[in-house]
Residue, then its C-alpha position, 0 to 999 in steps of 0.5 A: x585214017x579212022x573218021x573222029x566220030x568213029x574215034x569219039x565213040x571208041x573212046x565213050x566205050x573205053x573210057x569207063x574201063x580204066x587202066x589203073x584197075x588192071x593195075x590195080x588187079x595186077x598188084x593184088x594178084x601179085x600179093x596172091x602169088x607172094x603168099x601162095x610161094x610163101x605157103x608152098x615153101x612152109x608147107x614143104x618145110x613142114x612135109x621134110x620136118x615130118x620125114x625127120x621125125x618118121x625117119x627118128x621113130x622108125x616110121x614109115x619113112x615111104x610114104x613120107x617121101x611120097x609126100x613130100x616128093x608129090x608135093x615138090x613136083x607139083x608146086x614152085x618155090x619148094x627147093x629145100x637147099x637153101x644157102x651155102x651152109x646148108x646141107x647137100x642134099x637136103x633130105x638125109x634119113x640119117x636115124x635110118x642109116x645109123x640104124x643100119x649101121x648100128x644092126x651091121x656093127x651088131x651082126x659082126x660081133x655076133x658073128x665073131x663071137x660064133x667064130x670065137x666059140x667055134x675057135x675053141x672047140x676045133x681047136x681043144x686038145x691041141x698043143x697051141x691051143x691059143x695059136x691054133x684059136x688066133x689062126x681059126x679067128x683071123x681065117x673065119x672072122x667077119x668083117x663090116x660091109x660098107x653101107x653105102x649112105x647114098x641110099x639115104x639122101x634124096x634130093x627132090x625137084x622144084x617145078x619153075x611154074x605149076x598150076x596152083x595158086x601162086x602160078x596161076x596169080x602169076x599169070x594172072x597178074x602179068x596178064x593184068x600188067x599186059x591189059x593195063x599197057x595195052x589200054x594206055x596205048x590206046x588210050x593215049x592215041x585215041x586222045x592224040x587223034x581226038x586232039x588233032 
């Protein structure tokens, strides 16, 4: 059993160390994590607005992934899919894909207009003529190829705990929590024995 007078001098060094001020710091440094979560969630909302209209103007849409997605490894609370209505997955480069759509549709109707032509001259001077240029079309036209839009839709992975500042004011503040327990502990049984 420790003596008291050793008690009494653990207590003259503990008692102008308050608990409270770790609980204290431990609600300040739990504010600092709400913000920095908050931040991290506007500033990747911001990133996947830039990707949208990269991807409406024809941009760069690479490099806006790129940052998007370095951003989202490197940062908690920046999941994009949030609620049952919203759309799966959360990032669709869909001008991109209409673009491409748009281009095949463009180059059948090239195509078929050739084959047309093409029709016409093999088939001058026959007797069927419109018989003879239906069966060179039906035999030569092109038809669309399938563009398959899971090109076009990417979905990127939010971390459970990084280190910036949300994480690391996590951290901070359960250690803070952890701090503020321990000296109470101590505190009340120093007290106790001091008592007895």
């Amino acid at each position: 059993m420790i003596h008291k007078r050793k008690l009494h001098h653990y207590w003259t060094v503990l008692r102008p160390v308050r608990p409270w001020y770790f609980l204290l710091l431990a609600a300040v440094f739990g504010i600092m994590a709400v913000a920095g979560l908050r931040q991290n969630n506007f500033t990747a909302l911001r990133l996947l607005d830039n990707v949208h209209k990269v991807d409406q103007q024809n941009g760069d849409t690479e490099a806006a992934l790129r940052e998007l997605r370095a951003f989202m490894h490197g940062h908690m609370n920046t999941e994009l899919s949030g609620g049952p209505n919203a759309i799966k997955p959360p990032i669709q480069l869909k001008y991109r894909y209409e673009r491409l759509v748009q281009q095949e549709k463009q180059r059948v109707a090239a195509q078929n207009a050739q084959v047309a032509a093409d029709g016409q001259r093999v088939c001058a001077g026959q007797g069927d003529f419109n018989g003879c240029v239906q069966q060179y079309i039906s035999s030569n036209s092109a038809t669309e190829r399938m563009i398959s839009d899971d090109f076009y839709k990417y979905d990127f992975a939010s971390p459970a705990w990084s280190p910036d500042l949300a994480g690391l004011s996590i951290l901070a503040s359960i250690f803070s929590i952890f701090v503020f327990l321990v000296l109470t502990v101590i505190e009340r049984v120093i007290r106790s024995n001091l008592k007895a």
